[in-house]
LUMTI-594801 format. One record per residue (C-alpha): x, z, y; residue in three letters. Coordinates in steps of 0.25 Angstrom, whole numbers. Each point is the difference from the previous one (the first is absolute). Last residue first. Layout:
((X, Z, Y), ALA),
...
END
This chain:
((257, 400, 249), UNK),
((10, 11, 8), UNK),
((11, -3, -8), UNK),
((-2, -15, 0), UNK),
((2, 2, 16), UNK),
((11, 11, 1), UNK),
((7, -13, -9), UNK),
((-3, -11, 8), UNK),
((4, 9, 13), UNK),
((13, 1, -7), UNK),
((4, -14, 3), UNK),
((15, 4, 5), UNK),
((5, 14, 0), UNK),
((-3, 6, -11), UNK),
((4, 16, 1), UNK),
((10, 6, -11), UNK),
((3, 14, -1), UNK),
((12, 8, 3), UNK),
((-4, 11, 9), UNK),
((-13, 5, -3), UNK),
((-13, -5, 8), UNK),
((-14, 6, 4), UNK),
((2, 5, 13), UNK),
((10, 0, 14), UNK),
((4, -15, -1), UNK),
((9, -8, 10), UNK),
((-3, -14, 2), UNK),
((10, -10, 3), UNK),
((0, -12, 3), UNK),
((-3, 2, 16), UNK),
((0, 15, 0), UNK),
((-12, 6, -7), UNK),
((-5, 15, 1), UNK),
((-4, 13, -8), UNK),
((-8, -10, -11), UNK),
((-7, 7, -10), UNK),
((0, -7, -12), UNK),
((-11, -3, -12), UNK),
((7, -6, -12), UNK),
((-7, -12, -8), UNK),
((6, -3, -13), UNK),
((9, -10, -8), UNK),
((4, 4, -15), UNK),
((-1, -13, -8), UNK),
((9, -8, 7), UNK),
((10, 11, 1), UNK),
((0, 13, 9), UNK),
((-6, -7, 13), UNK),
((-6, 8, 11), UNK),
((-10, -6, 8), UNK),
((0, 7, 14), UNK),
((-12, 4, 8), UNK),
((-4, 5, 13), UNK),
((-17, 5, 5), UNK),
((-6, -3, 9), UNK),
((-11, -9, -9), UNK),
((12, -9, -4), UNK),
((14, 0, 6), UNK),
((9, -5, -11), UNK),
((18, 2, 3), UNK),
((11, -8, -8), UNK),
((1, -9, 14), UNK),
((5, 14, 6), UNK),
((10, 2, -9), UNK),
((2, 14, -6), UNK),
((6, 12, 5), UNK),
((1, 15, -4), UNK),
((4, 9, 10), UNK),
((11, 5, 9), UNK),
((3, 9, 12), UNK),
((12, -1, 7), UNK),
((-7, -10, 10), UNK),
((6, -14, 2), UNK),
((0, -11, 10), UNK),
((-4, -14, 0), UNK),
((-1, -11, 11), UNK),
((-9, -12, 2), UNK),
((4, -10, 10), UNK),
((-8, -12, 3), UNK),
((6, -11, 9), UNK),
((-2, -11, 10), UNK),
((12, -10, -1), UNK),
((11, 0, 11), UNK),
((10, -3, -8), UNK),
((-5, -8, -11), UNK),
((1, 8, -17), UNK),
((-1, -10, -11), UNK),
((15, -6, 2), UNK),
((4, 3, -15), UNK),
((11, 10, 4), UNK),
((-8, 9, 7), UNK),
((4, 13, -1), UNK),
((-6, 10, 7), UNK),
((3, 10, 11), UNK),
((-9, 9, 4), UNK),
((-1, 7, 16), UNK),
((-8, 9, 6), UNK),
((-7, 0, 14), UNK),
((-7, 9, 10), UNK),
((-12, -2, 5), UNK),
((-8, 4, 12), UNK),
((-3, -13, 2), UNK),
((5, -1, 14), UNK),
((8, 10, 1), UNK),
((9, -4, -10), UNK),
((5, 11, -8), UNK),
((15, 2, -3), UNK),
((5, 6, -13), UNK),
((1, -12, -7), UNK),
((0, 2, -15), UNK),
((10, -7, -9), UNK),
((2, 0, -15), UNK),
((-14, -2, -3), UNK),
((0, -6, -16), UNK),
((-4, -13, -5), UNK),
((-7, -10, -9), UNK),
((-7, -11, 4), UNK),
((-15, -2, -6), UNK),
((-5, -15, -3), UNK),
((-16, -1, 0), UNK),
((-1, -2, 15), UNK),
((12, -10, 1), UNK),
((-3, -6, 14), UNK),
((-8, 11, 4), UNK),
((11, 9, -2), UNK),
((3, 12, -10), UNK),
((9, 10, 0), UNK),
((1, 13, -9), UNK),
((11, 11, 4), UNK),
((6, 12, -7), UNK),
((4, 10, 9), UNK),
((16, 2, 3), UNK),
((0, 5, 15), UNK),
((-17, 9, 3), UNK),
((-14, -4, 3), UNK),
((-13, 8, 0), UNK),
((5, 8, 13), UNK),
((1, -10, 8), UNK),
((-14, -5, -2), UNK),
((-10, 6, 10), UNK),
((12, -7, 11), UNK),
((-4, -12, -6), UNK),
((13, -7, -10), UNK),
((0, -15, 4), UNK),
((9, -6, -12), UNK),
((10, -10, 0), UNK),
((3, -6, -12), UNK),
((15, -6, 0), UNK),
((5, -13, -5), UNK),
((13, -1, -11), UNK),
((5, -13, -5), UNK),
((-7, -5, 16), UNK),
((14, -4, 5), UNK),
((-5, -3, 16), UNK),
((5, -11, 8), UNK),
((-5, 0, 14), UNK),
((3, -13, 8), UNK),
((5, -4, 16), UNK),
((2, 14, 4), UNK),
((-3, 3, 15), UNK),
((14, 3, 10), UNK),
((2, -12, 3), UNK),
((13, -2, 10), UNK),
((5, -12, -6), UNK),
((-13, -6, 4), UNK),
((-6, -9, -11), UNK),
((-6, -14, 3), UNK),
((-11, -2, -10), UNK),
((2, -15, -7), UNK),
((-6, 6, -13), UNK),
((-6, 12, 0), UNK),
((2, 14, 0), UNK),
((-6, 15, 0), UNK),
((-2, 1, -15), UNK),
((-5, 14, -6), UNK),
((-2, 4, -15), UNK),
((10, -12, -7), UNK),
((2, 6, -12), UNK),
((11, 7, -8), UNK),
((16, -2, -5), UNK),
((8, 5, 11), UNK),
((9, -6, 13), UNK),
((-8, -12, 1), UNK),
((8, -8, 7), UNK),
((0, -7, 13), UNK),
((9, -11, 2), UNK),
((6, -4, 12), UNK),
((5, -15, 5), UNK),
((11, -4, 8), UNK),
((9, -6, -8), UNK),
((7, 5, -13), UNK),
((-5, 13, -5), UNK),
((-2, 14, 8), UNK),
((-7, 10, -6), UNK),
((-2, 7, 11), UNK),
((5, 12, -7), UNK),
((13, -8, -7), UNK),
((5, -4, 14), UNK),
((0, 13, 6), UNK),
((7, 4, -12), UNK),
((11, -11, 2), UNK),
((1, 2, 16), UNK),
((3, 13, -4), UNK),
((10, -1, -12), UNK),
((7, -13, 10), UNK),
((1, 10, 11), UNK),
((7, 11, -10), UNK),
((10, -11, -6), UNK),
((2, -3, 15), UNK),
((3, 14, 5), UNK),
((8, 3, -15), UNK),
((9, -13, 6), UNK),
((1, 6, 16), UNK),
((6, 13, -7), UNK),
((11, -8, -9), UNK),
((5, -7, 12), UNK),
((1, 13, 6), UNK),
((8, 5, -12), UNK),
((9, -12, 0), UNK),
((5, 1, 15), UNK),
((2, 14, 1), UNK),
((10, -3, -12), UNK),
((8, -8, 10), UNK),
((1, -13, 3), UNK),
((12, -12, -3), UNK),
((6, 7, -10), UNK),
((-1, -9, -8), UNK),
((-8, 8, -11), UNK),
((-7, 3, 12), UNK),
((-3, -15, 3), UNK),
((-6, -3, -14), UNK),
((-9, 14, 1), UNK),
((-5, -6, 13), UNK),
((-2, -13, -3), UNK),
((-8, 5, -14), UNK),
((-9, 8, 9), UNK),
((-3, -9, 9), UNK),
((-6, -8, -10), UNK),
((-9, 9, -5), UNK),
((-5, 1, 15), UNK),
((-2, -13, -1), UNK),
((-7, -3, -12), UNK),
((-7, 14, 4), UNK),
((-5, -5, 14), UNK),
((-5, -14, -7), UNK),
((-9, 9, -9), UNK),
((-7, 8, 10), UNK),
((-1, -13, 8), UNK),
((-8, -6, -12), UNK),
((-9, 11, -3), UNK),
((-3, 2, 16), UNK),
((-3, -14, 3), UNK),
((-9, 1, -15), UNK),
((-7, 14, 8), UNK),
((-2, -10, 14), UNK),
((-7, -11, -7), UNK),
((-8, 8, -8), UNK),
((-8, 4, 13), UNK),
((-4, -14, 4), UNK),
((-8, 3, -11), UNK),
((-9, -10, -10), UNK),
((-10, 9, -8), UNK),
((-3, -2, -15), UNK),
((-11, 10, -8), UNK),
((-4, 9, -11), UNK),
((16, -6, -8), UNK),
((-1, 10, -14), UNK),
((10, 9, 0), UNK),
((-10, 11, -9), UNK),
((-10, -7, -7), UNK),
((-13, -5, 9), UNK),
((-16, 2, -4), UNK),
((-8, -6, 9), UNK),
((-12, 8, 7), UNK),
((3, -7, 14), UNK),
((6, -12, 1), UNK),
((13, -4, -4), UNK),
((12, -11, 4), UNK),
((-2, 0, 14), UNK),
((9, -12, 5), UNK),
((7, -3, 13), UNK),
((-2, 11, 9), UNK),
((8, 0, 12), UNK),
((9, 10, 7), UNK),
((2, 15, 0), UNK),
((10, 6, -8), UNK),
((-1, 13, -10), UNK),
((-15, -4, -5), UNK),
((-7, 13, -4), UNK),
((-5, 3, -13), UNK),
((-9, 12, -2), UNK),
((3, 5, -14), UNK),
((-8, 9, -7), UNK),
((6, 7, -14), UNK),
((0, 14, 4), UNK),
((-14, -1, 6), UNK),
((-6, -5, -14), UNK),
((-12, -7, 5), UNK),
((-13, 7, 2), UNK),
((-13, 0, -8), UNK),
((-11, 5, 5), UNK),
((-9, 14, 2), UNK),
((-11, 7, -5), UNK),
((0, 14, -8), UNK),
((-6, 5, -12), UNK),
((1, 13, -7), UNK),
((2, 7, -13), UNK),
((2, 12, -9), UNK),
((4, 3, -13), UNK),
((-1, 10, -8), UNK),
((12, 1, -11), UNK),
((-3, -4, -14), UNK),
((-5, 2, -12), UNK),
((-3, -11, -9), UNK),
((-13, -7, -6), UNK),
((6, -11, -9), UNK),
((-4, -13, 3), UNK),
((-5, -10, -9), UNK),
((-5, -17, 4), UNK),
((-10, -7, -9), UNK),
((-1, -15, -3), UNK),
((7, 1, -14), UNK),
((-11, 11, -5), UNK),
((-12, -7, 5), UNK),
((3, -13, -9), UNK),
((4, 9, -11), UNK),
((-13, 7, 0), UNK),
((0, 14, 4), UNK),
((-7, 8, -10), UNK),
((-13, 8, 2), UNK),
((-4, 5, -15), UNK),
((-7, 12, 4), UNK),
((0, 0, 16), UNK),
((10, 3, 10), UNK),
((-5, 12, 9), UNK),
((-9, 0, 12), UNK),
((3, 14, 7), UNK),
((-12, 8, -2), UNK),
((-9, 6, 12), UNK),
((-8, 15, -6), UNK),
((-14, -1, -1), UNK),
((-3, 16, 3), UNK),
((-11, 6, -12), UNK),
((-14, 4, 9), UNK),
((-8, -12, -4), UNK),
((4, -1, -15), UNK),
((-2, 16, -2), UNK),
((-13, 1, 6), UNK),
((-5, -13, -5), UNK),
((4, 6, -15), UNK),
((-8, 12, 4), UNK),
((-12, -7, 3), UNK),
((1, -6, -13), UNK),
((1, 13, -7), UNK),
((-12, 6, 8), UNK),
((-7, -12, -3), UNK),
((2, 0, -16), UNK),
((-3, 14, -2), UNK),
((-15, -2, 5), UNK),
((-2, -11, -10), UNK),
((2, 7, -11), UNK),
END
């Protein structure tokens, strides 16, 4: 008896030592329910197709709109009396940046006045003349030229006048500079008491509308061919790290600085709420896609554990399991899967690492 039971145990070794131990998927157990607590704080996302995407990342700044930057430059020369704002200050659209006292006004309020005086007269001739040719005392040689020195004098006066109105000329002999739109104070090049020269020819304040600011990207020679009009954009600064800006290229510089061997590319965004300073460092991420698609999910949704990628799929509170995935590459939030999920189905997004864990206890 005893020698048919070794020969039957050796074989039972045999078998159990030679048989593969094939890897399992942790799967939800018996009974495993979600508990209401856990169910309220979880986050889905359904796995979706989607085009592959690429991205890269350039450094750059922030820039100033170029189409709304104004250098202002004083139109008479003279001396400074007050300086209203300082630099950074934020100025609507008319409002008085400085007062300057000028001889020159003088002259342009001589030449308003005379201007007027000449068209009193010249109206007045006009009347004399059409009184003595009805009198027969002139001819009609007479009237018509009398009417040609008036249209002189309404024309001197309609110069004079709009000469008048650029300087912005008010009683006395004091100029005001304005702001001639709505923005900040960039650049500021005056101070009180300063004696101007009427033949200045540097700006006296930079006003720049910053509604809409530019990213300017520095593109490396290596790069060019990686960026293209109308991608998407991500800007971030070190000011507001965790904020993204939104945006698209819609200008690329085909010029090359020698110097850096870079060429630059512009994105315009909209920064209605101020966040965005000119002249910031920046960070500008930009996306292109392939014509090739494939099933996404979010990268936060994704569990790296032993070298190996997981996925909690969620079907209801009491059907939750583990999915092993094979990842053909992430781009920032997005991770794009080549194995292991169907279209359609739901990933948790949000404390599913608490969930892969009691899975796996």
């Amino acid at each position: 008896m005893k020698n048919y039971i070794i020969p039957v145990f050796l074989m039972l070794v045999f078998f159990s030592c030679s048989g593969k131990k094939e890897e399992t998927v942790p799967q939800a157990k018996k009974g495993f329910e979600l508990s209401n607590t856990m169910l309220k704080s979880i986050s889905l996302a359904k796995v979706e197709k989607q085009y592959i995407e690429d991205d890269y990342s350039f450094y750059g700044k922030i820039s100033a709109d170029k189409n709304s930057y104004i250098d202002v430059y004083p139109l008479v020369g003279g001396n400074v009396l007050s300086v209203n704002v300082e630099l950074g200050d934020y100025v609507k659209k008319g409002e008085v940046l400085a007062t300057i006292r000028s001889t020159e006004l003088a002259e342009i309020q001589k030449d308003v006045s005379d201007a007027k005086t000449d068209l009193v007269i010249a109206q007045n001739n006009v009347r004399v003349a059409k009184e003595m040719y009805e009198g027969r005392l002139n001819t009609e040689k007479d009237v018509l030229e009398a009417k040609s020195q008036l249209q002189k004098a309404r024309d001197q006066l309609q110069r004079a006048s709009a000469v008048s109105t650029v300087y912005n000329v008010r009683k006395g002999n004091i100029y005001s500079v304005v702001a001639p739109i709505s923005g900040y104070i960039v650049q500021k090049n005056i101070n009180k008491d300063m004696q101007l020269r009427s033949d200045r020819s540097d700006n006296i304040f930079d006003v720049a509308n910053t509604a809409n600011v530019w990213a300017i990207m520095n593109v490396n020679e290596s790069d060019i061919d990686k960026i293209s009009l109308g991608m998407k954009a991500e800007v971030s600064t070190l000011s507001y790290p965790d904020k993204i800006f939104h945006g698209k290229i819609d200008k690329i510089f085909k010029i090359i600085d020698p110097q850096t061997n870079a060429m630059q590319a512009r994105v315009v965004l909209d920064n209605a709420n101020g966040l965005l300073i000119p002249e910031s460092k920046a960070t500008i991420k930009v996306t292109s896609s392939e014509n090739n698609r494939a099933l996404t999910v979010p990268s936060n949704a994704v569990i790296f554990d032993d070298n190996r990628s997981f996925v909690v799929i969620f079907k209801s509170r009491t059907d939750v399991k583990i999915k092993e995935i094979k990842i053909l590459k992430q781009t920032g939030n997005t991770t794009y899967v080549s194995e292991g999920l169907s279209e359609g189905e739901q990933v948790i997004t949000n404390n599913q690492l608490l969930i892969y864990r009691s899975l796996n206890s």
